[in-house]
N, C-alpha and C positions, 0 to 999 in steps of 0.2 A: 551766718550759715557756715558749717566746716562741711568743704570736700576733702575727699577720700582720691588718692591717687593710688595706684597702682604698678609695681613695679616686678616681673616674671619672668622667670627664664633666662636664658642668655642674653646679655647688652649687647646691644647694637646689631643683634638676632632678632631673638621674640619679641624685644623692646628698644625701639628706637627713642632718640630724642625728640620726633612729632608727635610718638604718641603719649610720651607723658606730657609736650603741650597742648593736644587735644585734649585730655585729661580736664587739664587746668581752664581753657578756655570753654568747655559744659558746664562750670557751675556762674552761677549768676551771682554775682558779687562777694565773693568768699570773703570771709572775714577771718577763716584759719583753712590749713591746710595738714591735712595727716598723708603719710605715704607710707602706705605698708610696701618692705620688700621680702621679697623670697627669691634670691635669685642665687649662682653658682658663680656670677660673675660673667666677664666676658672682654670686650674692648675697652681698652685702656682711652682713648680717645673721647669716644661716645661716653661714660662714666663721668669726664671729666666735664664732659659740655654738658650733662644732665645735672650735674652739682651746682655748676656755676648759676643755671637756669632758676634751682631752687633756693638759692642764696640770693637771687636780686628781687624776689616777688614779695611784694610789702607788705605780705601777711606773716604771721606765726607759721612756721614750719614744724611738725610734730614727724620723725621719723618713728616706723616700728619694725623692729626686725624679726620675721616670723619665719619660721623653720631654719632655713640656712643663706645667712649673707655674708657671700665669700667676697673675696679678691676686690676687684674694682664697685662691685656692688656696696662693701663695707666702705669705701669712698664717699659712695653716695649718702650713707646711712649719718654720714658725720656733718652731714647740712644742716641736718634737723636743730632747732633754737630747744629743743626739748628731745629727746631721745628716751625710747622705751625699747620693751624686749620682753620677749614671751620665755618663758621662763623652759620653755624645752625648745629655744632655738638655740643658733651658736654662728661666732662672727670666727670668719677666719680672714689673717692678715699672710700675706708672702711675698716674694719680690715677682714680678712681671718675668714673662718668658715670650719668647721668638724666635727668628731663623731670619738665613735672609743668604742668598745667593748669590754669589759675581766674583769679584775677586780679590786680592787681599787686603786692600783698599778700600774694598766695599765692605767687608766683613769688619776691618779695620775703627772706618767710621759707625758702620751700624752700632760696635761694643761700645764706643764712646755716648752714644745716645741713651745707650741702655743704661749705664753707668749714669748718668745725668738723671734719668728718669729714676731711676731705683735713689739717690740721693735726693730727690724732688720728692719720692715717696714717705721715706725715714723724716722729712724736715714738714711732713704734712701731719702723719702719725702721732708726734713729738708730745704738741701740747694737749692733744684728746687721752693721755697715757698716763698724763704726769712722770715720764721716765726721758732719760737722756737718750739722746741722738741712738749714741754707739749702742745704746741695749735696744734701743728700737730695729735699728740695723741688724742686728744677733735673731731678733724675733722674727723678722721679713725673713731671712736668711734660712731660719727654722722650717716655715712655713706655721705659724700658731694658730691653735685653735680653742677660741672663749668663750665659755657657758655663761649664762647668764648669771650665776653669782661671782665668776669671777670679775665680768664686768662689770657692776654693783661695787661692789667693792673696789676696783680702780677707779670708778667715777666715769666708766667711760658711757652707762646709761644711766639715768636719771630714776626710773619706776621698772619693774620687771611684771608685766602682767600674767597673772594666771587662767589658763584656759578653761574655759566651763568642761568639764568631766560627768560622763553619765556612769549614774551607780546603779548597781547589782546588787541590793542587800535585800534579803531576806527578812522582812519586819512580822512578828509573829502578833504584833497587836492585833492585824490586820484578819488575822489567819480566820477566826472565826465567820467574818465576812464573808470573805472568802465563799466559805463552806455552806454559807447559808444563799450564797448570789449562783449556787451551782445551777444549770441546766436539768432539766428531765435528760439527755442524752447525753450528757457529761456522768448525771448520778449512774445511768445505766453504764455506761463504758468503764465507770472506775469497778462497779460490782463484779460485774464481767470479768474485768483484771484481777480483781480480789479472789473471785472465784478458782480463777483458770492457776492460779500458784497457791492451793490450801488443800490437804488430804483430806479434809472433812466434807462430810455429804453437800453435795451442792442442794441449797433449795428450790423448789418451783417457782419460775419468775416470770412471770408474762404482762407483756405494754396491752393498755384497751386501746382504742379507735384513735384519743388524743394524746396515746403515748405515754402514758401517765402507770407507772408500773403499778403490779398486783402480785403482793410475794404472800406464800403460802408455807410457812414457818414449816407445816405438820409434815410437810410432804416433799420428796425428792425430787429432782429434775425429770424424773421417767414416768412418774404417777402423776392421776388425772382427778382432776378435783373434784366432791360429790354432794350433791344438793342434798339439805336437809329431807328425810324423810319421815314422818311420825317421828318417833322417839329416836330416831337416829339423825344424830346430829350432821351438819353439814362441814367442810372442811372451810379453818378460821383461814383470812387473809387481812396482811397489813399493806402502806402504802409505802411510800419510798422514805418516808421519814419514821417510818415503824410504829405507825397508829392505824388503828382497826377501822377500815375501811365500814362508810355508811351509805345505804342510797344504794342508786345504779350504777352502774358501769356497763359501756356500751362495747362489744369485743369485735375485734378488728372483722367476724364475719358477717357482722348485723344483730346476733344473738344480743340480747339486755341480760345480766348478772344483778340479781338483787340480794345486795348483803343488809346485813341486822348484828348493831353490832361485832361486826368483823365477820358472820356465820356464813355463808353464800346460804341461802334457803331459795333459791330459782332461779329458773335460767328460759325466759321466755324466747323462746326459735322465734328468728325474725322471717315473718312472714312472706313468700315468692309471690314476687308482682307479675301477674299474667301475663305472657309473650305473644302477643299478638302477633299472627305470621301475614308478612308484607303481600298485598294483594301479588296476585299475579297472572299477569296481565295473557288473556288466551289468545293462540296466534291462531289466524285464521286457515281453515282447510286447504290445501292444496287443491285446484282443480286439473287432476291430469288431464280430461279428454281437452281442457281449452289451451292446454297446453300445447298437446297434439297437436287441436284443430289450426293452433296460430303457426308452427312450424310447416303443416304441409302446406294452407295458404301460400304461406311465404317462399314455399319452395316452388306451387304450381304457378303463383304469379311470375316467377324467376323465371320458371320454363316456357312459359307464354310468352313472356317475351324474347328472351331468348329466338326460339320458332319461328316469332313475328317479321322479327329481327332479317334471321335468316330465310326466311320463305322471301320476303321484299325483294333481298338481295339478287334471289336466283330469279325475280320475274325481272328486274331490270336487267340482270345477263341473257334469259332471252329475249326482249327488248331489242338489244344490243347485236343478238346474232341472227334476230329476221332482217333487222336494218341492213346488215352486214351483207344479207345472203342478196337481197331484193337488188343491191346495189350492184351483185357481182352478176347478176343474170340481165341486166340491162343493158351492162358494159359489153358480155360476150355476143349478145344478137348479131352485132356490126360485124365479127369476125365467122362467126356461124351461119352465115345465107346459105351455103349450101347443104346444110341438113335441119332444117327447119324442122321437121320432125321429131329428131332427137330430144336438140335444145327446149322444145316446149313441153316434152314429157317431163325432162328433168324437172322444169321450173314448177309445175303443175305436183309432183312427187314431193318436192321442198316443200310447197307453199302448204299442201294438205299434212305434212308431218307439223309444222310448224302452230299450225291453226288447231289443232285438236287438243 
């Protein structure tokens, strides 16, 4: 089994060193390994522990360098026990850059680092180049950039693969095909266009029902075709590949067209199917007198009760004030013994208003 590793983007950004060993640890017992990169470079650190990672794994290592493996990524690309290259990428080699803040001491030792690293760089380059140290040195220095013939030719990749390429050519073996696989609405759209750029008479062209065109050599775009009559001939039609229509033809309004040898000799009208008109349904009379008769009902019961209502009321209020009066003429006797006569007129005057 050969996996396929992957390496993108920025080192020890888009791609750490976990995940090219996740990579590694998804295939189930590899027996080679390919690592395609495409990367711009990145951390000089992380590059260097992803190198080391693919140099101790006990399989064949196949590096490929595809679009652009710069800086620390071209590091990586030098593990590979086999090395390819796509033949429009390109490796670029330069010396490592940084910064570093504090004080002159600090800035001091950091150049010394750098300086160390950039010599660890030139003494790694060395023997993948077949050149000496010092012209290695010159190239980092440069910043260099290597197409794939020149790296072929230094030996610094082994194969330069070519990328599949899709073509655009024009095959005219074809063409006849072509012309014969056209659609019914293709052949009318190219007419159309043919027509619409040509100073010469346009001819009559009209689709039947399945779209299937009916061209009329004799006759213009403006004139209307004429069924044969006794001795006068009908007007000729051909079909989209320019043979004389035979048979019927059914035209987009139901009409049948029946040609003879290319002649139109009839045109039978297609028959109107009767329109039966939808029942409809009759509302029943209005009764106004029950109309009437339901509103004054309902008014004279309103007012009955109503009446009812109100007449109750007013016998319980005089209820209310015979009790009232009865009570008050019983009370006064005690204090009225001396005019006994008055008092019993009154009460006799009440009792008879009250009672009627």
């Amino acid at each position: 089994m050969n996996g396929t590793i992957y390496i993108n983007g920025v080192i020890g950004v888009d791609c750490e060193m976990i995940d090219v060993v996740r990579q590694y640890k998804s295939f189930d017992s590899p027996t080679a390994i390919t690592v395609v990169i495409d990367s711009v470079g990145g951390y000089v650190d992380t590059g260097k522990r992803i190198y080391n990672y693919l140099k101790s794994l006990d399989v064949e290592v196949t590096t490929v360098a595809k679009g652009l493996c710069a800086s620390i990524a071209s590091y990586i690309f030098f593990a590979g026990d086999v090395r390819q290259m796509y033949e429009d990428a390109e490796i670029m080699i330069h010396l490592p850059s940084g910064g570093v803040n504090g004080t002159a001491k600090d800035i001091e030792d950091y150049s010394k680092e750098m300086r160390l690293l950039e010599s660890e760089l030139a003494d790694f380059y060395t023997p993948f180049f077949n050149l000496d140290n010092t012209t290695i040195q010159s190239l980092l220095e440069e910043e260099t950039w290597i197409n794939s013939t020149t790296a072929l030719d230094m030996g610094i990749v082994d194969s330069v693969l070519v990328s599949q390429k899709a073509v655009a050519l024009f095959d005219n073996k074809k063409e006849n095909k072509v012309k014969n696989e056209m659609t019914k609405n293709e052949r009318t759209f190219f007419n159309v266009l043919k027509n619409l750029f040509t100073s010469e008479p346009v001819n009559l062209m009209i689709q039947d029902a399945n779209g299937d065109e009916i061209t009329f050599p004799d006759l213009e775009d403006d004139e209307v075709p004429t069924v044969k009559d006794g001795e006068t001939p009908g007007s000729m039609a051909v079909d989209a590949e320019g043979l004389p229509i035979e048979g019927e033809r059914t035209a987009t309004n139901g009409d049948v067209w029946v040609f003879v040898a290319g002649e139109l000799t009839e045109i039978k009208k297609a028959e109107d199917a009767p329109v039966e008109d939808a029942p409809v349904e009759e509302e029943a009379p209005i009764d106004v007198q029950a109309i009437i008769d339901t509103v004054i009902n309902g008014v004279t019961a309103q007012i009955t009760a109503q009446f009812k209502a109100e007449n109750k009321a007013l016998k319980d209020e005089i209820v209310s004030l015979k009790k009232l009066v009865g009570s008050e003429d019983v009370e006064s006797n005690p204090t009225n013994q001396n005019n006994n006569t008055t008092s019993k007129s009154t009460s006799n005057y009440l009792t008879g208003v009250f009672r009627s």
